[in-house]
Structure formats: C-alpha cells, structure tokens
N, C-alpha and C positions, 0 to 999 in steps of 0.2 A: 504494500500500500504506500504510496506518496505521501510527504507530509501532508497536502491540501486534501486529501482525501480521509487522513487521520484525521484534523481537523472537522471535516463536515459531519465524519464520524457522532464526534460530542465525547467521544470514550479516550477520551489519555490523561496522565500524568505531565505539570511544568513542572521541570529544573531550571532555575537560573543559577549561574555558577558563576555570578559576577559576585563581588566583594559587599558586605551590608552595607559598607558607605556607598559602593555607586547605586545602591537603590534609594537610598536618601538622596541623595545629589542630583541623580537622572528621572530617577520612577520605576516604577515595575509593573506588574502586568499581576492582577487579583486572581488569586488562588493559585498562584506558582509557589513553589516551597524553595527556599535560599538553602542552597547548597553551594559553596563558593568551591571554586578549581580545586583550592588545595585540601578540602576535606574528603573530594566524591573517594581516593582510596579510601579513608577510614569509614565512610559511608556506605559501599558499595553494596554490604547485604542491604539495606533499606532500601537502596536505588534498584536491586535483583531481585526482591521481592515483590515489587508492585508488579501487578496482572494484568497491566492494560499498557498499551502503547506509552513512552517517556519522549518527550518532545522537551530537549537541551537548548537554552539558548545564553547568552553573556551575551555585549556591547555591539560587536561587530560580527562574531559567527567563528573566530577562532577560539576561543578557552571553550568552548561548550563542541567545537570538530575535536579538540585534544581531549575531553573527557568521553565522548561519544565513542572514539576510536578506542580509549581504555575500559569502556565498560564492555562493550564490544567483545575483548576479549577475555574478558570474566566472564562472558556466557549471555550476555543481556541480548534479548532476541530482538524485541521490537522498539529499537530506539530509532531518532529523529536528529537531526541538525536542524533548529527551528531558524539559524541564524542570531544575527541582531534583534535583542527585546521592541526597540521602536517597531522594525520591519513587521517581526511577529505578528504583535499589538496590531498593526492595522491587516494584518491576514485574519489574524482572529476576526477581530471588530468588522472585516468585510463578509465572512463568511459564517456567521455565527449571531452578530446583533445582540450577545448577552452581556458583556463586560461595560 
C-alpha cells in the first residue's frame, strides 16, 4: 500500500522523531506520539508492537528515512516515510478533513 492510500485508509500509527523542542518551535500534527531519532532504538519494541501501518515523519523526511530504514530491519512490516511534518499535515488535512 502507498502512503496516500494508508492515509485514506484512517488505520495507522504517527511517529515524529523530531526533537520536543522543534515541536514547540514549528508545531506538530494531533495524535502523532514524539519519539525523537535518538530514542526509536530504545523504543523499538513499542514502535514493533503496534498493529496497524507506522507513518515516520521529522522536519524534512531524513531522520524519520534513517529510522524507517532501522526499524525496517528489526522486523517492522508496515512502515511509511511520511516525509516533512508540514508536507504531511497538508496530505492529511487534504485527504482526511479531520485534524
């Protein structure tokens, strides 16, 4: 499945793996859980357990491709590179109308 089609879905899990303060400073996107880059290894059983599609996103769409790609090899089936949070935010907000 594409990410746009996980999305139309309605069924996934947000990660942002950007830092608490750039969610202060920039914003974030309601009902994504803060997991920042350098926690997702100690994190990973949390991030392996959830049962529905994980859509990654940080700033610009690298720290959340470098944790994608390490979850990835922990076994994580159905992850996503959501990109950049703003980008996101308005793919949600296009295809969704709930946020």
């Amino acid at each position: 499945m594409s990410l746009i089609e996980v999305i139309q879905s309605g069924n996934y899990e947000l990660i942002d793996v950007r830092e608490p303060m750039e969610l202060e400073m920039d914003g974030n996107i309601d009902g994504a859980k803060n997991i920042p880059l350098g926690e997702v290894e100690d994190r990973k059983e949390e991030i392996l357990a959830i049962e529905k599609p994980v859509i990654l996103f940080c700033r610009s769409g690298n720290r959340s491709g470098k944790a994608l790609e390490y979850l990835n090899g922990q076994g994580l089936k159905d992850g996503h590179n959501g990109g950049g949070w703003a980008d996101l935010k308005a793919v949600l907000e296009a295809n969704q109308g709930t946020f």
